[in-house]
N, C-alpha and C positions, 0 to 999 in steps of 0.2 A: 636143399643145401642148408646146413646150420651153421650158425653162427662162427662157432670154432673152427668151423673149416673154411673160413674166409681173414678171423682173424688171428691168423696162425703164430705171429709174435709181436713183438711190440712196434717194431717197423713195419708189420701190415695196418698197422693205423694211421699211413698216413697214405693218401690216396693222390699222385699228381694226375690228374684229368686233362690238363691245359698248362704249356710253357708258363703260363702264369698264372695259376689256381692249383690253388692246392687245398685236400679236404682233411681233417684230421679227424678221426672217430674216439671219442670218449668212454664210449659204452661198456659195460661186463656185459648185459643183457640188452633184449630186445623193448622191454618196461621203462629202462631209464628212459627221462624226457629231451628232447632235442639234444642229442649226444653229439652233436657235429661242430667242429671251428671251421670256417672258409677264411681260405688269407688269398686276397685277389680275388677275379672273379671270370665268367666264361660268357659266352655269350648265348653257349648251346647248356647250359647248367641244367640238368634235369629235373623239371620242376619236383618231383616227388623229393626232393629232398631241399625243399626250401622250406617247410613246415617244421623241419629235423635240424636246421641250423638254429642257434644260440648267439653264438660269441661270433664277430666277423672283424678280422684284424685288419687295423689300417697301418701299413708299414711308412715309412720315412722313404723306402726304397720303392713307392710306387707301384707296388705288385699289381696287375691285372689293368682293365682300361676302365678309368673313372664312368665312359658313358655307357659303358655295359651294365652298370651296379642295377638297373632300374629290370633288368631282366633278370636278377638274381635273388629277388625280397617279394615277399606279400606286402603290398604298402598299406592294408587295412589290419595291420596286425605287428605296426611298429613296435609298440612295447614289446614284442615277444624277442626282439634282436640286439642285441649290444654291440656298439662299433667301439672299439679299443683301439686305443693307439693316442698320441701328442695332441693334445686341445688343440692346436694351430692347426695339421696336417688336417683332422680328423670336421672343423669348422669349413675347412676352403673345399675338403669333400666333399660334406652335404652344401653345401651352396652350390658348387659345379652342379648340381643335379636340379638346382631350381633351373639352368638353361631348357632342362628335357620336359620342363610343365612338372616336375617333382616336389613338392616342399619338406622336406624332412626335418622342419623343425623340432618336429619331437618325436624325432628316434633318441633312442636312448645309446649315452654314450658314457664311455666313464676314460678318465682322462690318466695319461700313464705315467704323468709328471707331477701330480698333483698330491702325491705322500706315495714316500718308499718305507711301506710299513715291514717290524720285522716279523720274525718270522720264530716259532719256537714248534712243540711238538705235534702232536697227532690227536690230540682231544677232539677237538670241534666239529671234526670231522671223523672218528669210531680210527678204524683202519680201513676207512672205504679208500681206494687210491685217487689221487689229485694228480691233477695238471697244473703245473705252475708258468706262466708266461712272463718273460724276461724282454724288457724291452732296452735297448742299446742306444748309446747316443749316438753311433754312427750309424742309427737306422738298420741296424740288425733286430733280429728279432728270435728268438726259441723257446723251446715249450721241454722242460723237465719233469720226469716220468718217474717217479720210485727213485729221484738222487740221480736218474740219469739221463742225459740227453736225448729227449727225442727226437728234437726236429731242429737244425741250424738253416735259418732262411739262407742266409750268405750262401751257406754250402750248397744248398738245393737247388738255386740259381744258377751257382756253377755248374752245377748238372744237365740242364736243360737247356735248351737256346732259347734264352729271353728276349724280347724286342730290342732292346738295345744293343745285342748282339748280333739281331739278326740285320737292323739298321747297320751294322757296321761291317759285318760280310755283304752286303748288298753295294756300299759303297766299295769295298775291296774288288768285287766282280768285277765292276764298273772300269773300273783301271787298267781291264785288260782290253779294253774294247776302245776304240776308235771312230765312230760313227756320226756323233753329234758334234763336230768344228762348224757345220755348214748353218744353213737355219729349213725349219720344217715343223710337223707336229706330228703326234700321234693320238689315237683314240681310246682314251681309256677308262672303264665303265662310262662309256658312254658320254665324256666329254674329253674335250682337247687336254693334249699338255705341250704344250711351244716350246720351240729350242733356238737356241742359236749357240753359236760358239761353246755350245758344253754347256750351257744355261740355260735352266728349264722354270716355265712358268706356268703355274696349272688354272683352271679354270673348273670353280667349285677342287673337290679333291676324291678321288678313287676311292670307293668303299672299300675296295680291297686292292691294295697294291702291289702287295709283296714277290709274288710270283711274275705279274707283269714288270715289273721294276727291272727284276734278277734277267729275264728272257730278254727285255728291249737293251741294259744294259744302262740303263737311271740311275744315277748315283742320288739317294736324298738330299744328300750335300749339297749339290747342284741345283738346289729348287731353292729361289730365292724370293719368290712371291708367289704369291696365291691369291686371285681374284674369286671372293667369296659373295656375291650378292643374297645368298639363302641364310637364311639364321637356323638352319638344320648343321649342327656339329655334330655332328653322330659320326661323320667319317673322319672328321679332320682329327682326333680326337688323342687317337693313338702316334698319328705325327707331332702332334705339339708336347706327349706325353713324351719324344725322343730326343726332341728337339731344348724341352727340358734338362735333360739328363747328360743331354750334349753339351751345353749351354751355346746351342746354334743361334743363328740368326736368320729373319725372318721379315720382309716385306707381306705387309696382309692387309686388304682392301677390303672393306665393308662397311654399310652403314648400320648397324647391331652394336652400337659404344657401352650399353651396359652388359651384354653377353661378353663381349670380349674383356672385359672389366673383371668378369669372372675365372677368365682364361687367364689372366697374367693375375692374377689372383693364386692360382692352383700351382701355374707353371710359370714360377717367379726368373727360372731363370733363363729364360728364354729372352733374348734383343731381340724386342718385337715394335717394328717401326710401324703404327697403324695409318693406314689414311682411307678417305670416305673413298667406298665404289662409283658412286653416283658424283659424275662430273671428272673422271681421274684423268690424268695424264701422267704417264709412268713412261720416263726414259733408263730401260733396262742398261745396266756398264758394260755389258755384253753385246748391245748395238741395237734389241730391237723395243721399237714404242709402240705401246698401247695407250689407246685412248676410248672412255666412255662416249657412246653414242647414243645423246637427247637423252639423258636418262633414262635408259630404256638398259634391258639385260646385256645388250648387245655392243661389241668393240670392234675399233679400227685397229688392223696392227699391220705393221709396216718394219719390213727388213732391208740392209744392203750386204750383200753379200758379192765380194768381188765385181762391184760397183753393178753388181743387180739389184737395184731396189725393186723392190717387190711390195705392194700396199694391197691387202684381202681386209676383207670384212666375215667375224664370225658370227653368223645370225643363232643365239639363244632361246629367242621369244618374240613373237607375233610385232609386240608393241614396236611401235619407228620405225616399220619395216620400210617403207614406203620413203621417209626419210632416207635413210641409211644407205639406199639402192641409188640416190644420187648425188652419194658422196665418192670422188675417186677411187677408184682401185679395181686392178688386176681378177679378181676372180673374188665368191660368196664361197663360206663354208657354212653349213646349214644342217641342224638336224634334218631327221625323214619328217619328224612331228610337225616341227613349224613348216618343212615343206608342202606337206598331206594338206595344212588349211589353209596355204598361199599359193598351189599350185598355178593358180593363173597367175598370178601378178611376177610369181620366177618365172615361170615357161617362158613368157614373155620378154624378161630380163635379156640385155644384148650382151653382159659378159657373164662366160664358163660362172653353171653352177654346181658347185662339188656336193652330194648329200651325205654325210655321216649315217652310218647306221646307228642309233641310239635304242635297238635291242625294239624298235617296232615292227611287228611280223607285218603290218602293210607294204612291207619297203619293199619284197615283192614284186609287187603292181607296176613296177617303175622300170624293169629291164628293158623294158621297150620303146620306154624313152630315151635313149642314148648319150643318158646323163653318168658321170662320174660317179662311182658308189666309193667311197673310205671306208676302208674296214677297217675290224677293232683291233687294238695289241700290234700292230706292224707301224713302223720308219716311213714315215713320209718326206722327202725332199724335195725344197724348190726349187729350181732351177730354172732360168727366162734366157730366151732365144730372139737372137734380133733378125733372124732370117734363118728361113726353112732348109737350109745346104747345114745349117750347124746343128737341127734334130735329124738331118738324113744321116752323118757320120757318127751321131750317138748312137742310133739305131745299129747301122753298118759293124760298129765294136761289139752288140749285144748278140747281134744275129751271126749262125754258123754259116759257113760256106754252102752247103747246101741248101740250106731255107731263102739266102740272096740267089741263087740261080734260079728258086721258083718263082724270086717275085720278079726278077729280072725278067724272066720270057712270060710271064704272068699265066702263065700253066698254072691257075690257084687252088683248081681239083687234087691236082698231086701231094698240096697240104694237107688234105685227109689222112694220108701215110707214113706222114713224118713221125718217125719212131724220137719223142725228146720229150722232155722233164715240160711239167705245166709253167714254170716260169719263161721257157723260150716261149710255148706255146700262148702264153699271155702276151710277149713283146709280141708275137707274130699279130696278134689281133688286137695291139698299140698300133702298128706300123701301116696294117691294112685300113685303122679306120683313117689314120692321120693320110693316108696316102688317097680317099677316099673323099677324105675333106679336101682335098686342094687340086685335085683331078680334075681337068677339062673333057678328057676321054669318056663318052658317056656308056662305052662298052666296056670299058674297064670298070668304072663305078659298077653298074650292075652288074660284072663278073665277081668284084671286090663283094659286093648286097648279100649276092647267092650265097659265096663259102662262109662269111661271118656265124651264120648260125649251128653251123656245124662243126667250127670249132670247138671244143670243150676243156676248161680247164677245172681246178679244185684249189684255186689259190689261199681261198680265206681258210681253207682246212691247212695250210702251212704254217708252221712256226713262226715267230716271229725272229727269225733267221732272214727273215724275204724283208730286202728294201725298196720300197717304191720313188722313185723319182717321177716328181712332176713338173712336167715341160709344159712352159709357159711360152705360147706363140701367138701373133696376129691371128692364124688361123681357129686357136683356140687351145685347149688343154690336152696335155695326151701323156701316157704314163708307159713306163719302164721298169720293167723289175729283177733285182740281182740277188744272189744270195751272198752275205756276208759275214766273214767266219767267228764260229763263235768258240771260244778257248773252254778247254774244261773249268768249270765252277766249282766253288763249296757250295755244299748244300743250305738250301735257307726255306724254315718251316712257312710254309703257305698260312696266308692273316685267318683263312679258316680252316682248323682240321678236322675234318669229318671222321666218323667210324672208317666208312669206305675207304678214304683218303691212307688213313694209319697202314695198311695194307699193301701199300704199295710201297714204303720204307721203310722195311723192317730191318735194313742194314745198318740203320741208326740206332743207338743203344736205347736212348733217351724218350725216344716215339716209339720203341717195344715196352717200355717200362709204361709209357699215358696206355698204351693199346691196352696191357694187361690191367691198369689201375683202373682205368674206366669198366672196364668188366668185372675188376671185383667189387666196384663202387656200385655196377647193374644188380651184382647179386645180392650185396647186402638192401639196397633198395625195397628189390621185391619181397625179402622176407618181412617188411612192413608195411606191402601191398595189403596188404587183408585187415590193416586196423582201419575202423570206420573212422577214427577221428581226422584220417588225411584223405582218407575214400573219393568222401562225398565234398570236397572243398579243391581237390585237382582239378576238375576241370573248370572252374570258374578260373581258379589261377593259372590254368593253361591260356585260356580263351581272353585274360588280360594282357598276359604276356604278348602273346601272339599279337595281340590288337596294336601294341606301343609299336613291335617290331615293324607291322606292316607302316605305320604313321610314319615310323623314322626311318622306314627305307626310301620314304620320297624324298628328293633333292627340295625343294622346298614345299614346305609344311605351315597352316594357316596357324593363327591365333586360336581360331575355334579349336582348332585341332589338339595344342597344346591344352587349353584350357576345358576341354573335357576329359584329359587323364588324367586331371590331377580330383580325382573323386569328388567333384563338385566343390573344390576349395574346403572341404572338411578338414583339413590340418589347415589350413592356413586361419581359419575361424577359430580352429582349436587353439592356437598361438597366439591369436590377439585376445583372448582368454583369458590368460594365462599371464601378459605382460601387463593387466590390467590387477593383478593381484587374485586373479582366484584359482582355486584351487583345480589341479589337473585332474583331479578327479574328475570334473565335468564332460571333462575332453573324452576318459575313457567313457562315462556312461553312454556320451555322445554315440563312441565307437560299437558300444553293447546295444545300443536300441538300434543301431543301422543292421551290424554284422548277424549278434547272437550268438555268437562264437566264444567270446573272452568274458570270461564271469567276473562279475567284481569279486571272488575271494579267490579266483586265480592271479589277477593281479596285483591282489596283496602281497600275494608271496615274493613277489619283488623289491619288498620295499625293504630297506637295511633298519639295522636297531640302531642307527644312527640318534643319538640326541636329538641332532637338530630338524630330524625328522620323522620322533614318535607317531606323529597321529598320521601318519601312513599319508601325507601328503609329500609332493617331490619337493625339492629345493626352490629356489626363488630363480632360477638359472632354467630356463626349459630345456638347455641343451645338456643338463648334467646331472644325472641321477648315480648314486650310489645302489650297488644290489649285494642279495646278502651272499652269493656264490664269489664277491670277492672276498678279499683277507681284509675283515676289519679292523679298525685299532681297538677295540673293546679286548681287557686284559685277560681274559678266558679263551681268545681267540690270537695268541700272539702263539709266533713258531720261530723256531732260531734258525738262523743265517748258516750257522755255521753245518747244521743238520742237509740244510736243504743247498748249501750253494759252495760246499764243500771245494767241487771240483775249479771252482772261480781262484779261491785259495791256490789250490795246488797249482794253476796256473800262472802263477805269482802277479796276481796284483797284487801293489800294496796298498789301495782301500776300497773296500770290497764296492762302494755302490760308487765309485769316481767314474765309472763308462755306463751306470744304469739309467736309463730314462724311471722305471717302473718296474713293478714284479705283482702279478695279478695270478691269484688263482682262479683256474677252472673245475669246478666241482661238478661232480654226475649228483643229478639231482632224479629221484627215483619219487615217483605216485607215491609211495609206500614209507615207510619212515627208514632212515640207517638202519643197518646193521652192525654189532658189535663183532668184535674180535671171535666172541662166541658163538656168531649168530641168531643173538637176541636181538629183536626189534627196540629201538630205546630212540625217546624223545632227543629232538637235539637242543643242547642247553650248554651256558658257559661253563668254565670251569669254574666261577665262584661258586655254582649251585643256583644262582638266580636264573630264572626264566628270563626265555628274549625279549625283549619291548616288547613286541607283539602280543607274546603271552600275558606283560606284564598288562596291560590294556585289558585283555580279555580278562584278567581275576580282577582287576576295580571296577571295571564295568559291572561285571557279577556282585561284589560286596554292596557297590551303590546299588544297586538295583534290590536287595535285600535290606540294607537299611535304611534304604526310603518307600518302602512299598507302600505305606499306610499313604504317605503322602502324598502319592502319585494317585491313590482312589479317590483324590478328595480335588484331582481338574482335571473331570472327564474334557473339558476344554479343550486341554492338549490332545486328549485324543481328537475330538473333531478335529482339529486345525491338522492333525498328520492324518488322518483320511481323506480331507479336502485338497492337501499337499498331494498324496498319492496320487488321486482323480486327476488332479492339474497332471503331474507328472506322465499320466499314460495319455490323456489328451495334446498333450504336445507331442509324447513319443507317437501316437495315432496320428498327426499330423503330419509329421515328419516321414513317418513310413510311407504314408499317401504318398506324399511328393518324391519320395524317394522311389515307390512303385511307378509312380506317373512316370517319372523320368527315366525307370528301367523300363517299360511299357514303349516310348518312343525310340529309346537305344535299341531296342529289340525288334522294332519294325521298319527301322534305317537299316539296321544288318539282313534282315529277311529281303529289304529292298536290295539292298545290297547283292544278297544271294542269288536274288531269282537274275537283276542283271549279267550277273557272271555266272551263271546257268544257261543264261541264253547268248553269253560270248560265248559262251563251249560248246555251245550245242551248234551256232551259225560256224564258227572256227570246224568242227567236226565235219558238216555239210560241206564248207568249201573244201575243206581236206579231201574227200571223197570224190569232190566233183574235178577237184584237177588230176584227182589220183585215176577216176575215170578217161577222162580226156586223154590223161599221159597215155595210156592200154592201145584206146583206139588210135593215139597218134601215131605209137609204134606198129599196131597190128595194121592200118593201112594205109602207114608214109603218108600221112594226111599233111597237107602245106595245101596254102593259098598263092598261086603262082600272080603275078602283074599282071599277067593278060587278061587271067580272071577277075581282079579287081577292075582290072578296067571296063571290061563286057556290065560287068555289075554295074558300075556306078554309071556308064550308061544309059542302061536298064530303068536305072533310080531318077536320072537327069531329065529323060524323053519322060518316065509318067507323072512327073513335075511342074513338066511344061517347059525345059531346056532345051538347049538346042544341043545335039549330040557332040564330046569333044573330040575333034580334030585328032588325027593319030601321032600328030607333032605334041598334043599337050602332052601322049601317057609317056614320053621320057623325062619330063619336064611338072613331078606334080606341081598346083599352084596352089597353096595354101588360100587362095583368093576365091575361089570357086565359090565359096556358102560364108555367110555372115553367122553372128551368134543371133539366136531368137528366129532361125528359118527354122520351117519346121518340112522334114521331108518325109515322104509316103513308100515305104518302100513294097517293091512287089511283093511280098505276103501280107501287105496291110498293117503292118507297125507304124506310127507315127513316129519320129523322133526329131526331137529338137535342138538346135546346133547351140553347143558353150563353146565361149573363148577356147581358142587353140584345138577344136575339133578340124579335123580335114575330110572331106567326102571322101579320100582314099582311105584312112583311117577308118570311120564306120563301115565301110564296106569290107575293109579285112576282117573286121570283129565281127559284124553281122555273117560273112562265110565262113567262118571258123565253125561260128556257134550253129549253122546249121551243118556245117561238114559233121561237128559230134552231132549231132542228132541223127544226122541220115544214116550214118557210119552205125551210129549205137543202133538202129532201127535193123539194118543188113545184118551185125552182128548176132541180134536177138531171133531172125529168121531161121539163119544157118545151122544157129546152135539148138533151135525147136523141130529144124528142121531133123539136124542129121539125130535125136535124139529120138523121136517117137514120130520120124517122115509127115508132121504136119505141120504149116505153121497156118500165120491171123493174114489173112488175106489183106483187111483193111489195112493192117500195117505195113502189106505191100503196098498199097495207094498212098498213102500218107508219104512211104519213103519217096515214090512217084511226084509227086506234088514240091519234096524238098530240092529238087532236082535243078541245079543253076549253070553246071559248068561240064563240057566234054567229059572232062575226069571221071565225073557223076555218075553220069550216062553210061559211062562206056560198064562202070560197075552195076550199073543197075541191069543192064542187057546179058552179061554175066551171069548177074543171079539168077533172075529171071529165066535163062535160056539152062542152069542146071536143074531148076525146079522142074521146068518143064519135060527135060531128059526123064529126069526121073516119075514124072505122072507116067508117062509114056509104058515106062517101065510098067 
């Protein structure tokens, strides 16, 4: 594909990728250098075109999310970017990014208020074509193209669904729904968000909320604190960015006072009432309190709801568990994480432990504990029972006629049959366990044991349509679930849109336009796939990117952690440099003896013919550099207003710069020199005829260097002293490299460690995958289950060659957790030793241990049959072997089976 057929008019130069990124192409040809403007930024930005960006607009209007910037830049190649836009705006920018371990003090910025130079004809630049950028005081922003409009930001916003619009369909959805008067929570990415009366309070905040919001029916609005103990803002980022724009308000907890410092710094208008995490006591106006527990991650929070008080405890993190477990209340909510490394001390726990799924594939392991699983994205409600006749008639309402007549004659087989949606079929197996807990009948219990597990529902694959209520009783916790209606929605762009994603609404105008933009943004890309100068330098800038993203997707993130992205404090050493009076030069050579990359007479070329900054050093301001690609005020480079902004006229202002912040040209600047009107190559120079500072520098250098030449042969001195300068110069750069290798030498062997660990989760993750996927085969192909009688015969077995006395046939209705201590260590008949932890039961070991030989015998029988019917031979010893595994009638009865067909067929 070439060029022209991608940039087919002048409105294909601008590329919207993302609701709030937008790319503009500069280019004639594929030679011009970094031909790209970004205004906003993406999160998924393709790195191949972060080497090709130049100019990066900072709007008044907030375009794109402040903490994404760090996945959109090379940061060892700052000089090469300009951020444009309001000295204020463009200061509280690069600060917000010192939160993310960033220091960009010296990125290069040129300020939009700082001279509105005019403007006259076409000299100084041949009739190559310009970009002109127009900055507004009411935080508009456009780019004029040949006298005519190319790009109106305003306009372009209104085209797309930008976050603040989409925050405000989100609240609008919200209004048609009903659900949250009561009090409860929901699970989202993986932590709580609390509600009561239409009032929600989050804990830490969703990386991505926008789709969950829209689905549970979350108004933003309605979020009036946020307990934040982590100093990872990476999510919150885009909410305070709305909340801004709203001028909302905002209750926010944390102990991070200079981070947040930064925050109402950037997002001034936000009423942001701060108070510390640590130690809090929060009486929400909505009715429910939180409070900090021992200083530890973890809270008490207590609701009354039609005079149910209700007081849970959310366990976060390990720390004060032990504390916190004897403080009052109602029921634990708990991730799987902190459960997985306290399992004993909750097991043990005497009130309902709820486990959140927080996205750990362990969680698993746990179905057979008969604990409460939360799942993600669905309505939780509480609701407390002062006696068990007021969850029989909640039940009684949820259950059909038909499903009470089975539990009524307890005919509980006949529930295999029942033709109904998985939400009955979930209360039925609410109802049966609740009915199971508080049963004196010990023949109903074990009728109730049997059918549980042949239940089957798919509730967590349900919408977030499905509301769960959970009943709070003496007996214990037990849950209920309804569907609840949800009214047709406006549409609202999900916080990530994928290629994939684009695909599936294509009935929006606005997401066919990103789908097609992004493709022609692919194509033009790859036709600068094949230059080595961004070749060979991709994948290191992939491989940093990626590194920040993986850091900043953890909920909370170490100081080390910050303070290894920021490239060993290299900018920040550059800066105190710098404020110390010397020249930034140093900073860049700094940059050239690390990278290699940036030549000091590339970087020259940045420098303006500014007076005040002949000799090619920056200004006294690190944050403010002049370049020569803007419209200087040098009198050979002035162009009229009236040529270029024409249309501002006709629009009748009556003074043309009363709404301009700025007006900055963008110039394609090419390897090669201008071209003229004719197509002649020709130097670029003022219109007075004099050469540019630059130039001028370079012919006195040359004159002195010619009129003093006699005199410079007469102190070879200075020459020593600049060879002995040199020497120094490569032995500190030699030094510096060292330690700079050293330090990639350990980065690279923490990542290889790295590697090999999450090689070997993939590869044990793969193994067990296999090994249940085996199991599952043989369970179906031989209805394999461990009946009670078997356990019992078993543990038996285990007791008598122990040295027990055999139990009584009264124990096996009645197991007794009391049987075995922790630290007994028991012999079981094939000679395993195992030794008893807290909350093990001899029933318990002995269903795992006949499980795990049922697959083995079962996979043994399998391998026979299948050898058998295939080439009529099979391994005898693995007949013996399966002989040997042999514990339970079931067994036997299979093994005589096999056995007695093989035989048939010797016979044969």
């Amino acid at each position: 594909m070439k060029l022209s057929e991608i940039i087919r008019s002048e409105q294909d130069r601008i590329f919207v990728v993302n609701p709030e990124c937008f790319i503009i192409f500069t280019g004639d040809s594929l030679n011009d250098e970094r031909p790209f403007i970004r205004i906003g930024n993406w999160q998924d930005l393709p790195v191949e075109i972060i080497p090709l960006i130049e100019n990066i607009i900072i709007s008044d209007l907030y375009i794109g999310n402040p903490a994404f910037e760090q996945f959109n830049i090379d940061v060892k190649y700052l000089p090469k970017n300009r951020y444009i836009g309001r000295n204020l705006i463009i200061n509280k920018f690069l600060n917000y990014q010192k939160i993310f371990g960033l220091n960009l003090d010296n990125a290069n910025f040129i300020n939009a208020e700082k001279d509105i130079p005019s403007i006259s004809g076409s000299k100084a630049i041949s009739d190559r074509e310009s970009f002109i950028g127009i900055f507004y005081k009411d935080g508009n922003f456009k780019i004029k193209h040949n006298d005519n409009e190319l790009l109106n930001l305003k306009n372009l916003m209104d085209e797309v669904q930008n976050e603040a619009v989409t925050h405000d369909i989100l609240s609008r959805n919200s209004k048609k729904l009903d659900r949250f008067n009561g009090a409860g929570f929901a699970i989202i990415d993986n932590n709580p968000v609390f509600y009561e009366n239409n009032n929600f309070i989050t804990y830490l905040f969703p990386r991505t909320y926008t789709e969950q919001f829209n689905n549970l029916g979350i108004s933003p609005r309605n979020i009036s604190a946020i307990l934040h103990p982590s100093s990872n803002y990476m999510s919150i980022t885009k909410f305070f960015k709305w909340k801004h724009l709203s001028q909302g308000k905002i209750t926010f907890f944390t102990d991070y006072t200079e981070k947040i410092k930064s925050v109402r710094n950037l997002f001034p208008d936000i009423t942001m009432k701060i108070e510390n995490f640590t130690g809090m006591k929060f009486d929400s106006p909505s009715g429910i309190s939180i409070q900090n527990i021992f200083s530890s991650f973890n809270i008490l929070l207590k609701t009354d709801q039609k005079n149910e008080k209700i007081t849970y405890i959310y366990i976060k993190a390990r720390k004060e568990l032990e504390a916190a477990l004897k403080l009052p209340h109602d029921f634990i909510l708990v991730n799987y994480s902190v459960f997985e490394d306290s399992s004993y001390l909750l097991n043990q726990h005497k009130k309902p432990v709820l486990i959140h799924d927080d996205s750990n594939v362990n969680i698993k392991k746990i179905g057979r504990l008969n604990k409460i699983i939360i799942l993600q994205n669905i309505q939780y409600i509480l609701r407390k029972h002062n006696d068990e006749n007021s969850l029989h008639a909640a039940y009684q309402k949820l259950l059909s006629g038909e499903v009470l007549g089975i539990l009524e004659s307890e005919k509980y087989e006949q529930l295999k049959d029942i033709n109904t949606g998985d939400t009955e079929i979930f209360n039925i197996l609410s109802y049966l366990q609740f009915q199971f807990s508080i049963s004196a009948n010990r023949n109903k219990s074990e009728n109730i044991k049997r059918i549980i597990p042949s239940l089957r529902y798919n509730l967590d694959k349900k919408s977030p349509q499905i509301v769960i209520t959970l009943h709070l009783t003496q007996s214990g916790i037990f849950q209920s679930a309804e569907l609840s209606d949800l009214p047709e929605k406006e549409f609202t762009v999900p916080d990530i849109l994928s290629d994939e994603m684009l695909q599936n609404y294509q009935k929006h105008g606005f997401i066919q336009r990103i789908e097609n933009d992004r493709k022609r943004l692919y194509n033009l890309l790859n036709l600068y796939s094949n230059s080595s100068i961004y070749k060979n330098e991709l994948r290191e800038l992939k491989n940093a990117i990626n590194e920040r993203k993986k850091i900043f997707n953890e909920e909370f993130i170490s100081s080390e952690s910050v303070k290894k992205l920021n490239l060993d404090n290299l900018f920040e050493s550059a800066g105190e440099q710098e404020s110390e009076g010397r020249s930034s030069d140093s900073v860049v050579n700094k940059i050239i003896s690390l990278f290699g990359k940036s030549g000091k007479e590339n970087y020259g070329q940045y420098h303006t013919s500014d007076s005040s900054i002949q000799s090619g050093m920056q200004t006294s301001s690190p944050n403010y550099n002049k370049r020569s690609s803007i419209m200087s005020s040098n009198s050979g480079d002035q162009y009229s207003t009236e040529n270029n902004l024409h249309s501002d006229k006709k629009s009748g202002s009556g003074n043309l710069f009363k709404n301009l912040s700025g007006i900055f040209m963008f110039r394609n600047r090419n390897k090669s020199s201008l071209k003229t009107g004719s197509g002649k190559a020709v130097t670029q120079k003022n219109t007075s005829g004099n050469n540019s500072s630059s130039m001028n520098l370079r012919d006195n250098s040359f004159t002195e260097k010619n009129t003093n030449k006699k005199d410079m042969q007469k102190i070879p001195l200075l020459k020593i002293l600049l060879i002995l300068l040199i020497l120094a110069i490569f032995a500190g750069s030699s030094v510096l490299l060292k330690k700079s290798y050293e330090s990639y030498k350990i980065r690279k062997n923490i990542e290889l460690e790295k590697l090999a660990a999450q090689e070997k989760a993939e590869n044990e993750r793969k193994e067990k995958e296999a090994e249940e996927k085996k199991h599952a085969e043989l369970k179906e192909l031989y209805s394999i289950s461990v009946s009670n009688q078997d356990i019992f015969i078993y543990a038996n077995e285990i007791a008598v060659k122990n040295g027990y006395d055999p139990f009584p046939n009264t124990e096996f209705k009645h197991r007794n957790p009391n049987w075995i201590f922790p630290d007994n260590k028991f012999i079981f008949p094939d000679g395993q030793t195992v030794t008893v932890v807290a909350g093990d039961t001899l029933w318990d070991l002995c269903e795992t241990k006949l499980m795990t030989i049922y697959y083995e015998f079962y996979e043994i029988l399998r391998n026979i049959e299948k050898s058998f019917n295939e080439s009529a031979t099979y391994n005898q010893d693995e007949l013996i072997k399966a002989e040997k595994l042999i514990h339970t009638p079931r067994q036997l009865k299979d093994f005589e089976k096999l056995t007695g067909n093989l035989k048939a067929n010797d016979s044969k």
